[in-house]
Wavefront OBJ file of the C-alpha trace (Angstrom):
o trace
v 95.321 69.079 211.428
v 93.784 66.095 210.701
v 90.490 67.915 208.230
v 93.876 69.216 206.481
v 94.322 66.144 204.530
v 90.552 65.481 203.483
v 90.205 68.533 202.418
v 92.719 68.812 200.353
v 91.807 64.865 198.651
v 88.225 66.383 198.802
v 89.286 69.125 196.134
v 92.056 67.306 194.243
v 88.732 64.764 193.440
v 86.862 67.547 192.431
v 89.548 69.017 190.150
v 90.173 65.991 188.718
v 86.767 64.846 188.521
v 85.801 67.895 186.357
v 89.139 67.399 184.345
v 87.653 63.930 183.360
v 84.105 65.265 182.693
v 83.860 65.577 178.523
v 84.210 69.009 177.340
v 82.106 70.591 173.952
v 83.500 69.373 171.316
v 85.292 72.393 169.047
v 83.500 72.431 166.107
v 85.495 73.678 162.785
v 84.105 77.122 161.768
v 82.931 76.674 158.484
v 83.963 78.258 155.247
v 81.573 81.238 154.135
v 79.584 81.349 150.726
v 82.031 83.435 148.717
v 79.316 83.522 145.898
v 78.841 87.470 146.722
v 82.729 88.290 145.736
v 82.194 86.371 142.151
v 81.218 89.791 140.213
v 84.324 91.476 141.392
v 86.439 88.560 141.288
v 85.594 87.702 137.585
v 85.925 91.411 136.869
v 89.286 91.657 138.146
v 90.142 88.085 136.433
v 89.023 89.911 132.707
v 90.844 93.071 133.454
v 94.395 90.716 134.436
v 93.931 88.825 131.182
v 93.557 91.943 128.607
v 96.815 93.265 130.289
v 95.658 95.511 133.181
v 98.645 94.501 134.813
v 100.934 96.125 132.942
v 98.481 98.703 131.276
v 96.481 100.075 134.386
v 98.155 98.925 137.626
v 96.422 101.122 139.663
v 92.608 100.585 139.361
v 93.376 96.515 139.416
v 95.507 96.822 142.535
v 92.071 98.849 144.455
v 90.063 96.321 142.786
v 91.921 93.341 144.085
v 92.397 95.843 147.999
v 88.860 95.649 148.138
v 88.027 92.272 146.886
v 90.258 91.264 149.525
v 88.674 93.799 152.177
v 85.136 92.179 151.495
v 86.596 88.179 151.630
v 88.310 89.555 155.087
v 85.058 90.798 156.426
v 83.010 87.614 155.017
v 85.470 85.063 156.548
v 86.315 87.326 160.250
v 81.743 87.036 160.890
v 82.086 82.906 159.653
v 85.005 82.658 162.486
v 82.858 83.857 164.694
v 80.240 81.717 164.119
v 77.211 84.256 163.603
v 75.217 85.414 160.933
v 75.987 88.608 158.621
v 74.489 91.478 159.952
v 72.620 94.015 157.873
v 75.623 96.241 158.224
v 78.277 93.736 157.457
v 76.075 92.799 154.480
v 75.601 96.111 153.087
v 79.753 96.823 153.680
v 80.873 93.358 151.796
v 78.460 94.324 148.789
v 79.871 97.766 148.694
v 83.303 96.644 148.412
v 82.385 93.998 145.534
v 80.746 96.903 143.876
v 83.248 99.350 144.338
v 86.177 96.322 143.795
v 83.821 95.574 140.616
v 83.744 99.001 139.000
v 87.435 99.524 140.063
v 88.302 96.320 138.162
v 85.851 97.821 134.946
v 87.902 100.838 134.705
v 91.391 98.920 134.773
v 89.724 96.772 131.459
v 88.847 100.170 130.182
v 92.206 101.801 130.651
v 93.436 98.620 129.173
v 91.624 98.871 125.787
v 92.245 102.527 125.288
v 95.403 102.288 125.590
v 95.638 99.292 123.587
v 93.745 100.802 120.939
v 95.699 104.422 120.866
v 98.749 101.890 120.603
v 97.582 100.569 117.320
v 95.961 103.693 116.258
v 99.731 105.130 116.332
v 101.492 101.552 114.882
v 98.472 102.560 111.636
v 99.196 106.245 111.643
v 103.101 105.348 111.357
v 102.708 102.807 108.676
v 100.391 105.687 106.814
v 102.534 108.365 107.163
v 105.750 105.721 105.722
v 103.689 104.872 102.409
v 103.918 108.056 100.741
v 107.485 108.137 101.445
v 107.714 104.898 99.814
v 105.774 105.644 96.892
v 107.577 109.256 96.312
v 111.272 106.983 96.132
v 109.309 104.233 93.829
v 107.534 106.415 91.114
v 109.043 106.947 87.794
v 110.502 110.277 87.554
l 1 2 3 4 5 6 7 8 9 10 11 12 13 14 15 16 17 18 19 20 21 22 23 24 25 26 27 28 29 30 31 32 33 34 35 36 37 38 39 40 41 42 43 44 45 46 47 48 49 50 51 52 53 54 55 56 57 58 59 60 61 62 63 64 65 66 67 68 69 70 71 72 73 74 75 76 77 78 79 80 81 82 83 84 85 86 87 88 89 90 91 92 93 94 95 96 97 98 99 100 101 102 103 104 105 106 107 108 109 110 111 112 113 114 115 116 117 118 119 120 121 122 123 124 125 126 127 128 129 130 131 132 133 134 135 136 137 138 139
């Protein structure tokens, strides 16, 4: 009965003893080089400034799913504290490529269609001159 009691101060020292002892420090992960996105991310910036928004909705949203699929990828391997592998590599520049030529086609959609708008605003005005002229010319 008596070994009861020093036993039991026996471990509540040792608990508290390694309780006191200093733990690691947590160290912050830090932020990941998000230099690799910048072709896709300026490409999708162009294509929201001409309009893509509104003119090709589509190809911008993919562009902007996988710039965002990449930036997910990058930041989940700096959490974790390691390195990009070879394969985590090759998948984050695939999706900047893919976000990058997804973002290209939006611009391009963009243009056309901004260009068959005028070319039908011209063809209009064109096909209203004659008109005019016929009700203007002496008769």
């Amino acid at each position: 009965m008596r070994r009861m009691p020093i036993v039991l101060l026996l471990t509540c020292l040792g608990l508290a003893a390694g309780c006191a002892s200093n733990p690691e420090p947590m160290v912050a992960p830090q932020a990941p080089d998000e230099s690799r996105l910048e072709p896709a991310r300026a490409a999708i910036e162009e294509a929201a400034a001409a309009g893509a928004e509104r003119l090709a909705p589509g190809p911008l949203r993919d562009a902007r799913q996988r710039l965002t699929a990449a930036r997910a990828l990058l930041y989940q391997v700096a959490g974790s504290g390691q390195s990009l592998s070879d394969e985590q590599r090759t998948r984050i520049e695939g999706l900047v490529q893919a976000a990058t030529l997804d973002a290209r086609y939006a611009l391009a959609q963009t243009q056309a269609r901004a260009v068959q708008t005028k070319l039908e605003q011209l063809q209009a005005e064109l096909e209203a001159q004659p008109a005019a002229r016929a009700e203007e010319a002496p008769r």
